[in-house]
MDTraj code that builds the backbone (N, CA, C; nanometers):
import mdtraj as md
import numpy as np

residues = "UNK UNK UNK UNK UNK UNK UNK UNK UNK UNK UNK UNK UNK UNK UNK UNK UNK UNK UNK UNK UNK UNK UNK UNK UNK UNK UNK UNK UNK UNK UNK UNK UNK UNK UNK UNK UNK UNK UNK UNK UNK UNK UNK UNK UNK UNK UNK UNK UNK UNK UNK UNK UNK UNK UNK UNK UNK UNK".split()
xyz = np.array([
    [0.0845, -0.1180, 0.0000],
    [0.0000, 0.0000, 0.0000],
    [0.0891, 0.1244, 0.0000],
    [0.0329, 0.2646, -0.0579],
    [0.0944, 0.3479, -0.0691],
    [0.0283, 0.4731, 0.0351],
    [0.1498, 0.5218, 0.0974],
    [0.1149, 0.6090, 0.2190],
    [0.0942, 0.7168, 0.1548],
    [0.0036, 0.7993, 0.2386],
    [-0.0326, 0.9508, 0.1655],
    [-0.0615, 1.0624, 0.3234],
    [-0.0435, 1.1781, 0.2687],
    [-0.0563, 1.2604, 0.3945],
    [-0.2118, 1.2921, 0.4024],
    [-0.2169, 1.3241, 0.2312],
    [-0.3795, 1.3690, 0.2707],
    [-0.4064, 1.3213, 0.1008],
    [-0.5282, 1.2380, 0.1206],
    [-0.5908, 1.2037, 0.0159],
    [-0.7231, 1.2285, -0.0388],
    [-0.7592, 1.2872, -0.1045],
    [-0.8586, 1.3632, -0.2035],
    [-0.9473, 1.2527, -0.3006],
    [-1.0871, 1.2099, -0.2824],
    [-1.1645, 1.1647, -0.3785],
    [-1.2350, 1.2275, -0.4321],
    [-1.2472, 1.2370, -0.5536],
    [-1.3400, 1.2800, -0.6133],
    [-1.4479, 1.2237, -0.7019],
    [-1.5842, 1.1714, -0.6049],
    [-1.6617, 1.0716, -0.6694],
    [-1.7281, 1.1381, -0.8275],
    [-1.7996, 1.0278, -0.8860],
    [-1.8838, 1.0346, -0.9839],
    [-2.0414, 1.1260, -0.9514],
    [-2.0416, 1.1704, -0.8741],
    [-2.1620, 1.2588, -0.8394],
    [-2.0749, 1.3644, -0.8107],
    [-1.9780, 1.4286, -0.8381],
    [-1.9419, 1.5614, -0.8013],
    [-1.8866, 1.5914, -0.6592],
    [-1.9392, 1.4798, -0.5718],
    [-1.8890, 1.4894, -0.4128],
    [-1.7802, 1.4490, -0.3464],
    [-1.6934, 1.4803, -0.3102],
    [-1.5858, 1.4923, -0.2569],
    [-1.5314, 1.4380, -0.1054],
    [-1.4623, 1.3103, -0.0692],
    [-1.4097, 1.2646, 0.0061],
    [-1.2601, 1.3318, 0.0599],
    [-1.2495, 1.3385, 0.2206],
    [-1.1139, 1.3952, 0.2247],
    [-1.0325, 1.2993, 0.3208],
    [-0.9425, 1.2371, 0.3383],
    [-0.8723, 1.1683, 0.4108],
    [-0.7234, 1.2524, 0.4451],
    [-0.7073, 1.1740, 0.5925],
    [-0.5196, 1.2472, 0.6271],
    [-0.4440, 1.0799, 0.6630],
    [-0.3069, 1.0982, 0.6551],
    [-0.2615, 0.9921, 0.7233],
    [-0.3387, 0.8645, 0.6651],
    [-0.3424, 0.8317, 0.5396],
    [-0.3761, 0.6938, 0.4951],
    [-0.2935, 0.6035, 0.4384],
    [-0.3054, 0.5129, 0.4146],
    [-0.2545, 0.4064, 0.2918],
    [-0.3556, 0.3716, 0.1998],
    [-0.3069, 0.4026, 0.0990],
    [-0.3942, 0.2943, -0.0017],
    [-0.3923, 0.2463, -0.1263],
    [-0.4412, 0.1850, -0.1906],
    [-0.4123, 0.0525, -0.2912],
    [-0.5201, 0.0849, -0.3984],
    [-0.5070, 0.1368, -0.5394],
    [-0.5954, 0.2465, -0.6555],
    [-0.5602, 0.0787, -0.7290],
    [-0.6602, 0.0308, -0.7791],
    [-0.6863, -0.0441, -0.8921],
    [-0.8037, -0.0773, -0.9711],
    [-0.7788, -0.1426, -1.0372],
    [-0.9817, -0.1730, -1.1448],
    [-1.0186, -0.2131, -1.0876],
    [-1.0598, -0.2444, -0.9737],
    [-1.1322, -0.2902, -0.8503],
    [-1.1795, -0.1735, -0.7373],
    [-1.0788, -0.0683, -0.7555],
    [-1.1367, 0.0476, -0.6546],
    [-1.0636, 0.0662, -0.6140],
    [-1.0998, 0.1672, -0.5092],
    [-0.9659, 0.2319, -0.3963],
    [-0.9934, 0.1412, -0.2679],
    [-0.9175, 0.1291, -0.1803],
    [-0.8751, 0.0564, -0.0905],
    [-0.7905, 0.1227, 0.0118],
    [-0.8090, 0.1880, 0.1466],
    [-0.7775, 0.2370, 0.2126],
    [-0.7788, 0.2383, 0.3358],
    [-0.6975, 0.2410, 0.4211],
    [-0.6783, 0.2298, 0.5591],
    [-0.6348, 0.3399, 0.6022],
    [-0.7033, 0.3978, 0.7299],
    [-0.6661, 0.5269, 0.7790],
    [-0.5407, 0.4814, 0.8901],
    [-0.5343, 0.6196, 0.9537],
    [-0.4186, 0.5492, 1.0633],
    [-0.4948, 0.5202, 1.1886],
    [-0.5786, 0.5179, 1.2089],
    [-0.6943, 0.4508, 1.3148],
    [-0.7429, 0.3304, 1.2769],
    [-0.7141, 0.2404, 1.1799],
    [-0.7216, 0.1193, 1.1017],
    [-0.8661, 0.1199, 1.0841],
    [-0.9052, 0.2007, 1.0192],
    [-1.0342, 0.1874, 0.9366],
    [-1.0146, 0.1403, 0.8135],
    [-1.0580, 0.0469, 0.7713],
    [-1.0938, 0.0538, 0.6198],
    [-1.1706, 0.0345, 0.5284],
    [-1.1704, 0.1317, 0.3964],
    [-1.3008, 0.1623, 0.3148],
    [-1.2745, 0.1000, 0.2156],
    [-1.3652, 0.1025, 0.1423],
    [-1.3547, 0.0742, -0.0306],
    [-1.4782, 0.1345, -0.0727],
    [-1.4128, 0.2315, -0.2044],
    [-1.4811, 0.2830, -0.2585],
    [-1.4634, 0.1645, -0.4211],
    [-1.5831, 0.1506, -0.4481],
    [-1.5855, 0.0281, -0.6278],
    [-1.5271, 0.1596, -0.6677],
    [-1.4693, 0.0804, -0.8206],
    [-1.4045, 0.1568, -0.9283],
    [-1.5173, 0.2407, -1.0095],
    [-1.6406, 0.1753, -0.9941],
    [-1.7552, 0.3086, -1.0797],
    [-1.7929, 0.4174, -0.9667],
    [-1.7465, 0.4615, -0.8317],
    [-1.7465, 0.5424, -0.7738],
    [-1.6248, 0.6209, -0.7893],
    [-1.5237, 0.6098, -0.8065],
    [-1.4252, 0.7213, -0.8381],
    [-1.4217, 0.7645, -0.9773],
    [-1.4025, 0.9014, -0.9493],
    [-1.3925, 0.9575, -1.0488],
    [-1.2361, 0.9997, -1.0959],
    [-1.1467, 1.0730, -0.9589],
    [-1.0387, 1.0958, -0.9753],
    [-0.9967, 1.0865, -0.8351],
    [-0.8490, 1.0793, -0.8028],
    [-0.8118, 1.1138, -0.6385],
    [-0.6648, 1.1934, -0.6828],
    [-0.6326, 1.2522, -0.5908],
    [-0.5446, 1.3478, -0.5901],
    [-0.4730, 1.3212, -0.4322],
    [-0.3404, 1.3297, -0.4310],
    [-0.2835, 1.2774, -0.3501],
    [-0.1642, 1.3745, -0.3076],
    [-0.1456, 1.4082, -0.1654],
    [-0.0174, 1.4903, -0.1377],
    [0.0702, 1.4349, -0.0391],
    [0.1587, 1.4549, -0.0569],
    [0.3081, 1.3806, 0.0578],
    [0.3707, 1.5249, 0.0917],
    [0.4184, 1.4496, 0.2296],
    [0.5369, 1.5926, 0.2382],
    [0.6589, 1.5000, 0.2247],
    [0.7314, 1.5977, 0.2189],
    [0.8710, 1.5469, 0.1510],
    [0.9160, 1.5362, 0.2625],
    [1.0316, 1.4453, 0.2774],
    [1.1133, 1.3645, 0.3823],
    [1.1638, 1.4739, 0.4600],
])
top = md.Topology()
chain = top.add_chain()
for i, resn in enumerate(residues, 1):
    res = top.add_residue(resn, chain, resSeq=i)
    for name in ("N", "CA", "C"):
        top.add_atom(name, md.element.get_by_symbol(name[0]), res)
traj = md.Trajectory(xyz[None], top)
């Protein structure tokens, strides 16, 4: 899985998911994500539209 500081969805209805401190795993199957409180979601692949992703640098 790939760590992110703050992760950005942007569904197929225009509405907008915001996450901090996650991991997660983007494939034709969907997003796949674990917060750092070990939650985890899945959004299906016909719910995303786009995600946008920021790191801070080391």
């Amino acid at each position: 899985m790939i760590s992110a500081d703050e992760l950005t969805v942007v569904h197929h209805d225009d509405s907008v998911s915001r996450f901090t401190d996650v991991r997660y795993t983007l494939n034709r199957d969907g997003l796949w994500l674990v917060t750092s409180g070990g939650v985890e979601r899945h959004f299906g692949s016909n719910e995303v539209l786009t995600t946008h992703v920021r790191r801070r640098a080391a």
